[in-house]
C-alpha positions in Angstrom: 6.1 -33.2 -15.0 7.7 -30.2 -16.7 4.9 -31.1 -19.9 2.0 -31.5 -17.8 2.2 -28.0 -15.7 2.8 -26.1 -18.8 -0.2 -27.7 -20.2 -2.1 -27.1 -17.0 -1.3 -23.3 -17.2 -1.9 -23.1 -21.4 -5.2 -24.2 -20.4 -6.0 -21.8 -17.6 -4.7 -19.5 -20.0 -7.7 -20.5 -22.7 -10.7 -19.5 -19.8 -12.5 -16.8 -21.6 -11.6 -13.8 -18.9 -8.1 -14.7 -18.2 -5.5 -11.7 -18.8 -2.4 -13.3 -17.8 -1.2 -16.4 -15.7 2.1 -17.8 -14.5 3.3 -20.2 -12.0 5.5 -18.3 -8.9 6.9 -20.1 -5.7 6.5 -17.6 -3.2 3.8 -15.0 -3.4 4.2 -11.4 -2.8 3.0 -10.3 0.8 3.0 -14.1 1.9 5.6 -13.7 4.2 7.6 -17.1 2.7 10.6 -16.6 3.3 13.1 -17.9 0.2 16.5 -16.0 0.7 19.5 -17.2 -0.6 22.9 -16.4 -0.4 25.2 -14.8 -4.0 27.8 -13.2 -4.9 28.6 -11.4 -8.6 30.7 -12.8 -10.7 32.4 -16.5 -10.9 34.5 -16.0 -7.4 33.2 -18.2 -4.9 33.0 -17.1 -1.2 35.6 -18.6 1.1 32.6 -18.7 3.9 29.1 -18.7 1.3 27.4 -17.7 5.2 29.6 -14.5 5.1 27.9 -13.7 1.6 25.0 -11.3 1.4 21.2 -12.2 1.3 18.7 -12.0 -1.8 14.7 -13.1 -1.9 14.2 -15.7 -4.6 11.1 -15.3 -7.2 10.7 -18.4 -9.2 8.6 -18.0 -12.0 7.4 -18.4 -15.6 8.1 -15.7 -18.9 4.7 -14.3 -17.7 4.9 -13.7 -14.7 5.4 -9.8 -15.0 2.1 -9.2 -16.9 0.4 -11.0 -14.7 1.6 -9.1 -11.5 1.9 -6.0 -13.9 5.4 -5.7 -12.2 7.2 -3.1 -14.5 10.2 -4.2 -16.2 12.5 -1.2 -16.0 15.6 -2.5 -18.0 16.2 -5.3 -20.8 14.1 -8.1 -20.8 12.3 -10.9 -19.0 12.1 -14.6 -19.0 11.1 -16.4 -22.6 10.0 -20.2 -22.7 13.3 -20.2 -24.5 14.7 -19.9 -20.8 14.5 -23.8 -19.6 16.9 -26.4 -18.3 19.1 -26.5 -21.7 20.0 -22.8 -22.5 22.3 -20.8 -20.4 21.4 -19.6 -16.8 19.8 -16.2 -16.8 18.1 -14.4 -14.1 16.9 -10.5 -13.1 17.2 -8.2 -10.1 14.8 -6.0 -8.7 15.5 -2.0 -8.6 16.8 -2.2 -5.1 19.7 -5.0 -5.6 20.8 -2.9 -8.7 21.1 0.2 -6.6 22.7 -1.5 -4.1 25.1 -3.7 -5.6 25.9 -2.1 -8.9 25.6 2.1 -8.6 26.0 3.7 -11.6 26.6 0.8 -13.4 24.6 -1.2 -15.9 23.9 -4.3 -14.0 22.6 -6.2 -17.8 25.3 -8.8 -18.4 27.0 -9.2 -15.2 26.7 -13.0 -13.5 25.4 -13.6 -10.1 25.2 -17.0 -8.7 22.6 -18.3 -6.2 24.4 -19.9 -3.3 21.9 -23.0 -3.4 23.0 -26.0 -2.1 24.6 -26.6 -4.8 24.8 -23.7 -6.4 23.2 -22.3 -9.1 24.9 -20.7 -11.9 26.8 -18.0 -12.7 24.2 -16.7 -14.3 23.6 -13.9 -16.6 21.8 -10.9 -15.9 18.8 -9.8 -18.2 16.6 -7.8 -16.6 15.8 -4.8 -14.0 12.4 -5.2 -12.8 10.5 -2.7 -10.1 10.5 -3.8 -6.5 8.2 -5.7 -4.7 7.5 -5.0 -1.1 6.8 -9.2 -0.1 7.2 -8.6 3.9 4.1 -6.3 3.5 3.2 -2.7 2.6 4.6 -0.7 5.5 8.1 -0.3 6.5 10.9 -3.2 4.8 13.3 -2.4 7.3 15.1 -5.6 8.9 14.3 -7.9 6.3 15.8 -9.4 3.3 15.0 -6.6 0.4 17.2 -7.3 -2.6 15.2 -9.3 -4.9 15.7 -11.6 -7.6 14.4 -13.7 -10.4 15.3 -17.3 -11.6 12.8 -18.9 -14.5 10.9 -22.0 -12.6 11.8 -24.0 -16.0 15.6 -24.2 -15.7 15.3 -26.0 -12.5 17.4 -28.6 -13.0 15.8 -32.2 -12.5 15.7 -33.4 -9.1 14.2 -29.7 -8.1 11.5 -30.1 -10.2 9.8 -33.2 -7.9 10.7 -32.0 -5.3 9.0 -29.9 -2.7 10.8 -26.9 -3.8 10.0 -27.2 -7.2 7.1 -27.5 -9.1 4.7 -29.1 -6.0 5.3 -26.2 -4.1 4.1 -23.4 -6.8 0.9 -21.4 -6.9 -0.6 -20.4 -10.0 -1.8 -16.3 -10.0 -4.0 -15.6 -12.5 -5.0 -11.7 -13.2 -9.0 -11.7 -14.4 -11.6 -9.3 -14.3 -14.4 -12.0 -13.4 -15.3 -12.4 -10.0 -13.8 -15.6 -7.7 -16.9 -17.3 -7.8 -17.5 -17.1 -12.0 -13.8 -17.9 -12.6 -13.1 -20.5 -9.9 -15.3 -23.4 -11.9 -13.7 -23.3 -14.8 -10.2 -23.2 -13.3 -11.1 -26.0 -11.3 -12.1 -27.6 -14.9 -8.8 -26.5 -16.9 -6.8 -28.3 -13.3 -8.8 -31.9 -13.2 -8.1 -32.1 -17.5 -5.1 -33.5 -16.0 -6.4 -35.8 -13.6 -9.0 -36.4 -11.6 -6.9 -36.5 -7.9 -5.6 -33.4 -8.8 -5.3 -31.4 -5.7 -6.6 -27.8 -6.0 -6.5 -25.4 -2.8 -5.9 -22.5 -0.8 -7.7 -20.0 -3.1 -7.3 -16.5 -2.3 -7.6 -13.2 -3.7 -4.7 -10.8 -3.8 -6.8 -8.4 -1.8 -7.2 -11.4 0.8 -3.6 -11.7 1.0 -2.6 -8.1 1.2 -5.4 -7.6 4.4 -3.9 -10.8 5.8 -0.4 -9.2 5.5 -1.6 -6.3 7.5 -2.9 -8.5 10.3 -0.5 -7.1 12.6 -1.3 -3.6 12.3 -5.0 -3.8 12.1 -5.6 -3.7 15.8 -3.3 -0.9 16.6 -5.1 1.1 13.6 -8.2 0.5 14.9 -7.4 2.1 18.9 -5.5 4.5 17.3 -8.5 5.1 14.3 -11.1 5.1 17.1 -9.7 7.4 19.6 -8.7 10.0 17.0 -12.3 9.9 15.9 -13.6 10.5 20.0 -10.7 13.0 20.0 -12.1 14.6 16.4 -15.5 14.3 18.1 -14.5 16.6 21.2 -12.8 19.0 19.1 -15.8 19.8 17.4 -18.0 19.9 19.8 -16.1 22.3 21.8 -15.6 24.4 19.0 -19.4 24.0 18.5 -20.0 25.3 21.8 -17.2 27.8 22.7 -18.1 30.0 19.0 -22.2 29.4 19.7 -21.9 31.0 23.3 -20.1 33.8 22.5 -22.1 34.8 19.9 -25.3 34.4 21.8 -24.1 36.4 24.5 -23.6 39.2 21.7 -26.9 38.9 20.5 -28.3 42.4 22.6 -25.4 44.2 20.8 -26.2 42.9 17.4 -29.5 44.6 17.8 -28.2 47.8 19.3 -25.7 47.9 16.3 -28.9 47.2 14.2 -30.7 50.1 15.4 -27.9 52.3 14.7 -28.1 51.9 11.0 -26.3 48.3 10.4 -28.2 46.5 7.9 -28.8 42.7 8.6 -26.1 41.4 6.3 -23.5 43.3 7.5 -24.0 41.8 11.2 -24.3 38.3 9.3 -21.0 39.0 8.0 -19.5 40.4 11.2 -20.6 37.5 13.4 -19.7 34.9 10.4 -15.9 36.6 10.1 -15.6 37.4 13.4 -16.6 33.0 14.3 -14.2 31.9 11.7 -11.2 34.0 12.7 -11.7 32.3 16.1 -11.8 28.7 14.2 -8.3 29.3 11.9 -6.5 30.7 15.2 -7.4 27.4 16.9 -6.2 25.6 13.7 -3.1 27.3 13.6 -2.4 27.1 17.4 -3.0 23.0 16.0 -0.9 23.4 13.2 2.4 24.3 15.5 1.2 21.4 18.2 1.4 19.3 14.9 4.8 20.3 13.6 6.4 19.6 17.6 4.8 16.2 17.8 5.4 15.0 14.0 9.3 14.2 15.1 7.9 11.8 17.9 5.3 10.3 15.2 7.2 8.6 12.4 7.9 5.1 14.7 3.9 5.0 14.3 3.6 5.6 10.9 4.1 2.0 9.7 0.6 1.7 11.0 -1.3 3.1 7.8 0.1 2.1 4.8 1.1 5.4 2.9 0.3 7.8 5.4 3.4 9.4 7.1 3.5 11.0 10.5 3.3 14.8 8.3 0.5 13.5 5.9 -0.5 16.6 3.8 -3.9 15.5 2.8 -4.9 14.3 6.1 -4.2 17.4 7.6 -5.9 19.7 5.1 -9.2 17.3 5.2 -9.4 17.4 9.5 -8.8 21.2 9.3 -11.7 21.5 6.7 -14.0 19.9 8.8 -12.7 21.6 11.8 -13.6 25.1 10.0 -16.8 23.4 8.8 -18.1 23.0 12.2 -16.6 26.5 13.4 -18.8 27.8 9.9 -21.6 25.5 11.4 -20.9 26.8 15.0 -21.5 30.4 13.9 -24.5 30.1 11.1 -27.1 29.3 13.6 -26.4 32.5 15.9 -25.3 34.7 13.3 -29.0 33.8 11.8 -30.8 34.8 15.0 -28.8 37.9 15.6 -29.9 39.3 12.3 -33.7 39.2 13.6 -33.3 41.0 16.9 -35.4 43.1 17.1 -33.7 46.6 17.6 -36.5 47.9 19.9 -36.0 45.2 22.1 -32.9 45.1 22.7 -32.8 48.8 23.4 -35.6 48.9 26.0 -33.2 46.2 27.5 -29.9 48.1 27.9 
């Protein structure tokens, strides 16, 4: 069995627009659970249950490339790796912080508290974490992470469910689903005609499918900030257009006593905007009062924090865009008053 996968996966490998491909048992944002318990060193737990908590990666050597997940320290998995060298294994960035600060973790055994267990085995590699319960906020799950190579599973795991049957295959191309999916499907059957191939997906599927339970939130939230946006600029729209019309008369008055028309463009133009960055400011200090009550809702978008810099600077833009657009239009017809008229008037 151990033969015919590898051979399935050298031939995947051999598709003209394949990068990389490996075989993993739980995919990253899947939500499959696969914690185990460990301990460092040789010492076994008197109570394994009272021992912390780790997510298990099983993989192949090539795994990494095909995930581009960095490898920060020493070295990965090597076909070398299988079920008649010595155990090896790697952490992720977050289980070396937390179980071996300032210390070089490379070298040091941990064993997986399987039933039985597996190991000790030696560490090899730091790799970069992986956020697997989804891409906003980790807390109250399992998020030390580690690796153990897929081919020193010892016998008995590899038919059974949590072996080899139960892997996916990721493969990083640049083709599209559709032109790469045929000749998987190709490189799968060489081994057999009742082959079972299924459950494609793109990682971009998963990741959306992993957001599931923020998407509807996002979307009332998304949609009355954007009636909320809406009302703000048309009230600034309105509130800077009327007072400038209601200046017009003394635009023409100041007109006929020697103001040329591009000064009183300039007036009404500074005069709008001035208006436009108090109300941003007043904004600005409502912002910085709420922002404490904000974070719990931050989880919602996916790199945008309660006190998102960008996000601010692009609404207040547009909110001094339509206080620029608020004040063109008037500013325009106050320059061609006629002086005369307005005079006679008064």
């Amino acid at each position: 069995m151990r033969s015919a996968y590898q051979q399935m996966l050298e031939r995947i490998r051999a598709i003209p627009g394949v990068e990389a491909a490996d075989f993993i048992y739980n995919i990253p944002l899947s939500g499959w659970e696969n914690n185990a318990y460990f301990w460092i060193g040789t010492q076994k737990p008197a109570v394994i249950q009272a021992a912390p908590q780790m997510l298990v990666f099983d993989t192949g050597p090539d795994y990494l490339r095909t995930m581009r997940i960095p490898l920060l320290r020493g070295r990965f998995f090597t076909p070398a790796d299988n079920n008649s060298s010595p155990c090896v294994a790697a952490i992720d960035s977050v289980m070396a912080d937390t179980y071996f600060p300032h210390q070089d973790p490379l070298g040091r055994m941990l064993t997986f508290g399987w039933t039985p267990p597996m190991g000790p085995c030696r560490i090899v590699g730091v790799v970069g974490h992986v956020k697997h319960w989804g891409l906003g906020s980790e807390s109250g799950y399992v998020r030390a992470e580690s690796y153990y190579p897929l081919y020193q599973l010892p016998d008995p795991w590899v038919t059974a469910s949590e072996g080899y049957r139960n892997t996916t295959i990721v493969v990083r191309t640049s083709l599209s689903l559709a032109a790469v999916m045929p000749a998987i499907k190709t490189a799968v059957f060489a081994g057999g005609k009742e082959q079972p191939l299924y459950d494609v997906q793109t990682m971009q599927e998963i990741a959306s499918q992993s957001m599931s339970l923020q998407r509807f939130p996002m979307i009332l939230f998304g949609a009355f900030a954007g009636l909320a946006l809406l009302l703000a600029s048309v009230g600034i729209y309105g509130v800077i257009s009327y007072s400038v019309a209601r200046r017009v008369r003394e635009m023409g008055i100041r007109m006929a006593l020697g103001a040329e028309r591009q000064d009183i463009f300039r007036m009404v133009i500074g005069q709008g905007l001035r208006l436009g960055l108090a109300g941003i400011a007043i904004g600005v200090a409502g912002w910085l009062i709420l922002a404490r009550a904000l974070p719990r809702m931050s989880h919602l978008l996916y790199g945008v924090g309660a006190i998102d810099p960008l996000t601010f600077a692009a609404v207040s833009l547009l909110l001094l865009a339509v206080s620029l657009l608020a004040v063109y239009n008037p500013a325009r017809r106050a320059t061609k008053v006629d002086p005369m008229v307005a005079l006679r008037y008064e």
